[in-house]
N, C-alpha and C positions, 0 to 999 in steps of 0.2 A: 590727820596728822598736821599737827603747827608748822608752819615753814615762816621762816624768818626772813628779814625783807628782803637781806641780801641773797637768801636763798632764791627768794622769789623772784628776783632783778635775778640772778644766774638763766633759771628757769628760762624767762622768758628771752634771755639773749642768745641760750643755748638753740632758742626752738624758733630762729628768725631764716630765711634762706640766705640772709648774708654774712658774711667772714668778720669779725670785730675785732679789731685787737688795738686794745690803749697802752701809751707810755706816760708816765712820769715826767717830769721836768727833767730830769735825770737819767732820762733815756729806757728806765727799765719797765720790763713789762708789765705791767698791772692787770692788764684783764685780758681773755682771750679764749674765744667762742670754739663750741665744736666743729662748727662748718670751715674755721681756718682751719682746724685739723684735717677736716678732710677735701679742701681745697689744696692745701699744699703739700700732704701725707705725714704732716706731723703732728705726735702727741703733743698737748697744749703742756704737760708737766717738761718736757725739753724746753721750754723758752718763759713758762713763767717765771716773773722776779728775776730774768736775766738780762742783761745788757742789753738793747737790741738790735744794734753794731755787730755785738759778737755774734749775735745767732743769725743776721742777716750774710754775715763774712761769710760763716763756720755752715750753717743748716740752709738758710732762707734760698736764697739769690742762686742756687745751685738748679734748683727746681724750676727754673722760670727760662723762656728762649734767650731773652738778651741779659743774661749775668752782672754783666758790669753795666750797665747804664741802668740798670731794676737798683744796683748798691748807690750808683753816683747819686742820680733821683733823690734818692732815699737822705743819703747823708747831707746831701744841697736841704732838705725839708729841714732835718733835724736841728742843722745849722741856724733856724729862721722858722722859729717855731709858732709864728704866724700866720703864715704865709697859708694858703689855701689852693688845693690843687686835683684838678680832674685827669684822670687818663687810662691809658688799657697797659693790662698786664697779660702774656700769655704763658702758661705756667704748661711745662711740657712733660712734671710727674707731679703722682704719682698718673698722673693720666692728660691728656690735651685738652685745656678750656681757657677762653678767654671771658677775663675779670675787668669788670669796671672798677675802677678803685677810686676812690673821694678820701683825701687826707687834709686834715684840719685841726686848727688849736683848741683845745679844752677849756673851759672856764669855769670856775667856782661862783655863788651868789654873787660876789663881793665883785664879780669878774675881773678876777686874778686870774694869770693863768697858770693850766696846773698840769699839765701836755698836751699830746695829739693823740686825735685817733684815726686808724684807716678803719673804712667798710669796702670790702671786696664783691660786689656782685657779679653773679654769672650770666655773663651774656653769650656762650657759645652759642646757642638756637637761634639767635636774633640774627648773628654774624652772619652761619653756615646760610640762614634764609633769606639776609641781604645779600652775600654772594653769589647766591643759586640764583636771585632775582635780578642781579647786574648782568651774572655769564647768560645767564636768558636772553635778557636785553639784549647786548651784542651778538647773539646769536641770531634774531630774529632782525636784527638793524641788518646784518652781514648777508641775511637771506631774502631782504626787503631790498639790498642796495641792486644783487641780482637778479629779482625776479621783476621789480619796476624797468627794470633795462630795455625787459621786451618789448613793454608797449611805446617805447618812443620813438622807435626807428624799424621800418624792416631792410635797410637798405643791407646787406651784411656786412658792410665797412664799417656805416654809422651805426650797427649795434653791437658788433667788437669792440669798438674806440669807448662808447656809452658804457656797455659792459664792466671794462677792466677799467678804467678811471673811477667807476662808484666802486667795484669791490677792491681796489688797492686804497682807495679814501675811508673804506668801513676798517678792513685790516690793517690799515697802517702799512702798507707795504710799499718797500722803495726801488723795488724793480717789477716791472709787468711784460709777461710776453706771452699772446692769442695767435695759436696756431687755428687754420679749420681744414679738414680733409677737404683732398680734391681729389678728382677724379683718379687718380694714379695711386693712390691711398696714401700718397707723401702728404705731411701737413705744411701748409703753405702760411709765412708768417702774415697776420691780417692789422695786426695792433700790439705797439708796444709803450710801455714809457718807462721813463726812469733817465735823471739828464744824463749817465753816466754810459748807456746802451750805446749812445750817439760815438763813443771813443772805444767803443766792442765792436768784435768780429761778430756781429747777430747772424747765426746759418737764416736762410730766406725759407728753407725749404727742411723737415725733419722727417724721418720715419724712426716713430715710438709706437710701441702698445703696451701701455701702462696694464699689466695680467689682474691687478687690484683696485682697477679705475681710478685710483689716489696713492700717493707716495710724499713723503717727507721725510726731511734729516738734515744733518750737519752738511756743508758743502764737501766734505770730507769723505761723508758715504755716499755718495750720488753713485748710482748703477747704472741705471738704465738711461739716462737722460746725460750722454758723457758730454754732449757739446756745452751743459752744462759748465761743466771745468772749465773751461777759456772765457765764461762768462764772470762766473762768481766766483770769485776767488774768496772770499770768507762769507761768514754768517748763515740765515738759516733758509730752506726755500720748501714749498708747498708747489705739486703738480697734480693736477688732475686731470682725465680726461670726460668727455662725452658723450654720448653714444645716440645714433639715430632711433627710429621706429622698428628698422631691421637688425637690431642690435649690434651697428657697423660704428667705430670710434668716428666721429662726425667732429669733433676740437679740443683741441688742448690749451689749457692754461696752467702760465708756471708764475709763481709769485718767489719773493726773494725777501729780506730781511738781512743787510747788510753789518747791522749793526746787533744782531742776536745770537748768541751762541747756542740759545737752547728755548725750544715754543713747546706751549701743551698745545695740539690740534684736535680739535673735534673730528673724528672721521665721520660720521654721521652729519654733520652739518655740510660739510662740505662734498661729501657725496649728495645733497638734496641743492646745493649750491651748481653741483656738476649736470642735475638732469634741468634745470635753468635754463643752463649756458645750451644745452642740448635742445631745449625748446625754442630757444632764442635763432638759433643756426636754421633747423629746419625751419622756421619758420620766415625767413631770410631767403634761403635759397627756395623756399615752395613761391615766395615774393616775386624772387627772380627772375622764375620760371613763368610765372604771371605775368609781367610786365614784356619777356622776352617775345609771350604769347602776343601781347595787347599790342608791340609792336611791331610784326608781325602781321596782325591784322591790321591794325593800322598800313603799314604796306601796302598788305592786299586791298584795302580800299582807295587809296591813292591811284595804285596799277591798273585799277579798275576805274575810276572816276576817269582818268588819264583816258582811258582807252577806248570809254562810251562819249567820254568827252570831248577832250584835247584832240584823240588820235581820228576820231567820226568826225571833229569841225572841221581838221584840216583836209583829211579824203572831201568831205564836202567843198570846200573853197577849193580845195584843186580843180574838181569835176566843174563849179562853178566861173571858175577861171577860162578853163575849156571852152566852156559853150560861151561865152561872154565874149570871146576870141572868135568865135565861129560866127557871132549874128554882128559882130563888127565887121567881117568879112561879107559878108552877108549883103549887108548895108543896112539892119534893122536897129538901128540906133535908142530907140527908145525901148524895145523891150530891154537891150543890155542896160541902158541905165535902171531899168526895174531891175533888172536880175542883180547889179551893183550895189544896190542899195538893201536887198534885202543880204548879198555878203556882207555888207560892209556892219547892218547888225545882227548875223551872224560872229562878225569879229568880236562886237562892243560885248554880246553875250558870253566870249568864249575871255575875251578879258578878265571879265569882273568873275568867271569860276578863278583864272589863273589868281587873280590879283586876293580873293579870299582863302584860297588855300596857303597862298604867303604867309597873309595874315594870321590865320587861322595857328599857325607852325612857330611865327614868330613871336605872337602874344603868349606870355608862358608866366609860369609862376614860379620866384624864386625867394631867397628869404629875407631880401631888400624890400619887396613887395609883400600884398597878401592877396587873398582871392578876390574881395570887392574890388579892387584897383586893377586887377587884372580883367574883369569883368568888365567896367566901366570903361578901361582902355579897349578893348575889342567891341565894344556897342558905336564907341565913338569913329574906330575905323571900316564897323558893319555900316554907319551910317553915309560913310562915303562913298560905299557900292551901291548903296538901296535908296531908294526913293521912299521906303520906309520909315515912317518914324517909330522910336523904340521910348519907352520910359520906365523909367524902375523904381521901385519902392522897397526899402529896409526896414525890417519892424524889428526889436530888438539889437541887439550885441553878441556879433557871432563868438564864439567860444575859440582857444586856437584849435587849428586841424592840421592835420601832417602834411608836409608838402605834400605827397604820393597823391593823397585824397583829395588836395585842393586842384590838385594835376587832372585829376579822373571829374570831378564837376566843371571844368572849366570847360573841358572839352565837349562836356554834354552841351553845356548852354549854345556853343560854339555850331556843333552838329542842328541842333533846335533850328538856332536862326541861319543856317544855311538853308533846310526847309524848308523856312517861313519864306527865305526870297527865291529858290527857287520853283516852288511848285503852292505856294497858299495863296495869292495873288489878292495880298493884306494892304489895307489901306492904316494899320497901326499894330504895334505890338506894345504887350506889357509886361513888363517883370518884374515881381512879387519875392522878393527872399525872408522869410518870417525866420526868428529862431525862439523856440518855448520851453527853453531850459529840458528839453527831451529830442527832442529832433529839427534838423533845418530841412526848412520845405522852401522850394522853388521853382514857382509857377510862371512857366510862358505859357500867354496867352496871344492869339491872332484872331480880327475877325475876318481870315479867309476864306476861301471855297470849300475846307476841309476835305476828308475823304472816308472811302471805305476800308476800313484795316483786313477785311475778309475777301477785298478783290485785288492786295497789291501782288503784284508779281512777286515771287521768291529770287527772282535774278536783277531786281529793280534797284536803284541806286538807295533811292529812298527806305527799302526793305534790308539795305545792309547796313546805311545808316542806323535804321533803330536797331538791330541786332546789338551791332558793338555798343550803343548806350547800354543795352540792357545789361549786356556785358559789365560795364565800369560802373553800373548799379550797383551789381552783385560785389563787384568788388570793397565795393563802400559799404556792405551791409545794410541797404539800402534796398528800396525798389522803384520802379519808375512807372509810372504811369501815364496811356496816351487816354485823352477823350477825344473825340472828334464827331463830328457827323457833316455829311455833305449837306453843303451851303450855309452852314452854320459854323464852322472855324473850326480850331482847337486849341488846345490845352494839354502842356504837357509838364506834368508836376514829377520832380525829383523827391522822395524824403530820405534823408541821410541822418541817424541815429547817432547819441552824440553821447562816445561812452565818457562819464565821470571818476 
């Protein structure tokens, strides 16, 4: 069968995926494809050879989400039938999709012009899977702002405060309030913000149990959470709770949106945002209970140094004092000056324990400082007690490390060279800090008398010293290491892992 050119040009505009339709200089329809039929749900025979004013009034413009600015657009082009112009159309019959639309002037050989035409393409797929791809995005930012929270702090103030600051920053939220269960099962407030809290009656202390682990709405429906009401007087808020290992409510966070009347919430994300906040807490308070431990022992070996030390020097000096009195009476003058002088270093000895346990307490790490500086400042006043000399060596660029952990190495090093001066009888020390972009390692080395680690006492000063390192090892993820052997020194290397 012959087809004719025109027929053929029909054909192939019929059979393209986009929407065509040309005017006139005079506004009327001249051409127009089946795909605008079925992109707008109309027959091409209602608008060919018509005005395109009227059938944009009367048919078009009815079909599309925004009516009158689809006609304004329109009539502004036709007005300025040069003009060239890109943009989106969302057409809500006979069905919902969104149209790229490219309208532009016509030209004959002689380029004269002789109208415009739109092409409508359909980009609904592109849209719904650049939106699926954004609400992702912020889904995953929202659960990234959470779940990084944990590792920066276990202190539980500073990972409430960490906490709700990133995920009121991800959510845009203008009020934050971090309850966390105490013992009494009341939730106790830990962290808030929002400048406008500070001129609110904020309750300090709440008993909730959210039955659905999550709750939101209008400030209007608020149920469960009534002290809400004297908080937020408008807009929109999100609450969630919790929950420990023993599936006991462990915290609450409540967000707010002052200025929203109405949010879509993911419940699923923020139920995986709730068991977070839950890992964050327990892991907080198992911190807690760590360091309650470590200070604790700490105590106990204080009470204990004190007691073989402090408390044994002075019975001795007493007893000392005694018979020093007796051989003066006596008339034996020269033993009591021997007996004097070896009190008197007895004193010098019982001094320099008191005067580094000072030390030891006072040299601390905080966030003005870091841990080299603190290191370096306890070497320099180890060296005012000891006849000792120390020297240290830094191979790399330590990484930062949490206070907590810089806290628990400092005191190893500290414990080490307490060691080295009371019992290695060292004529020098070294110390070695390497870092290898995987682990810091830090080696004191002595060349003292050394010992046998399989004949110290279990009730020995020195045997409770290495306990609690071993201890603040562990807690560093870490292990410690002693080498030793009698008359040949030791060596006692720390490696601390160094997560990225």
């Amino acid at each position: 069968m012959f087809l004719t050119l025109d027929q053929q040009i029909k054909s192939v505009i019929n059979s393209v995926d986009e929407a065509i339709l040309m005017i006139d200089r005079d506004l009327k329809v001249v051409m127009c494809n089946k795909q605008f039929e079925n992109f707008f749900g109309l027959p091409v025979s209602t608008i060919i050879h018509q005005d395109k004013r009227k059938a944009i009034t009367e048919q078009i413009k009815w079909r599309v989400r925004y009516p009158d600015e689809f006609e304004r657009k329109l009539f502004w082009l036709y007005d300025r039938m040069e003009v060239v112009s890109n943009d989106e159309v969302e057409v809500v019959m006979p069905r919902r999709r969104m149209l790229k639309r490219f309208s532009g002037p016509v030209y004959d050989d002689d380029h004269n012009l002789i109208g415009r035409v739109e092409v409508y393409s359909d980009i609904t797929n592109e849209i719904e899977l650049t939106n699926e791809l954004k609400e992702k995005n912020e889904q995953l930012f929202i659960l990234n702002a959470a779940a990084s929270s944990i590792s920066q702090s276990f202190n539980l103030k500073n990972f409430c405060e960490t906490f709700l600051r990133r995920l009121a920053q991800a959510t845009q939220a203008e009020l934050g309030l971090l309850y966390v269960n105490t013992e009494r099962d009341d939730f106790e407030l830990i962290s808030q913000l929002g400048h406008r809290l500070k001129d609110m009656n904020v309750p300090q202390t709440v008993n909730v149990n959210l039955k659905n682990r999550i709750c939101w709405g209008h400030h209007s429906e608020i149920k469960n959470l009534l002290f809400l009401k004297e908080v937020l007087k408008s807009g929109y808020f999100l609450a969630f709770q919790s929950y420990n290992n023993q599936g006991h409510p462990s915290g609450l966070c409540i967000l707010a949106w002052e200025n929203h009347e109405e949010m879509i919430i993911n419940k699923t994300l923020f139920e995986n945002v709730s068991v977070q906040l839950g890992i964050g807490i327990s892991n907080a308070l198992l911190y807690n209970e760590a360091m309650r431990g470590a200070i604790l022992q700490e105590r106990d070996r204080i009470a204990m140094e004190m007691h073989d030390g402090l408390a044994q020097t002075l019975g001795y000096i007493g007893l000392g004092l005694d018979s020093a009195n007796n051989r003066i009476n006596n008339g034996s003058y020269d033993e009591c000056s021997i007996l004097l002088k070896e009190l008197r270093e007895v004193v010098d000895n019982s001094y320099h324990d008191v005067r580094e346990a000072i030390i030891g307490l006072r040299v601390d790490i905080s966030r003005e400082s870091n841990l080299l500086d603190s290191i370096k400042q306890y070497i320099k006043e180890f060296k005012k007690l000891s006849d000792v000399p120390v020297s240290i060596n830094i191979s790399g660029v330590l990484p930062y490390i949490q206070l907590e952990k810089q806290l628990h190495i400092l005191r190893i090093v500290q414990e080490t060279l307490t060691n080295v001066r009371r019992h290695a009888e060292a004529s020098f020390v070294e110390i070695t800090i390497e870092y290898d972009n995987n682990d810091i390692l830090i080696a004191i080395s002595d060349n003292g008398q050394g010992f046998d680690k399989d004949e110290i006492n279990p009730d020995s000063l020195i045997h409770q010293g290495l306990r609690i390192m071993n201890k603040r090892a562990l807690a560093l993820g870490g292990k410690l290491e002693i080498q030793t052997e009698v008359g040949h020194g030791t060596t006692t290397k720390l490696i601390v892992p160094v997560r990225k």
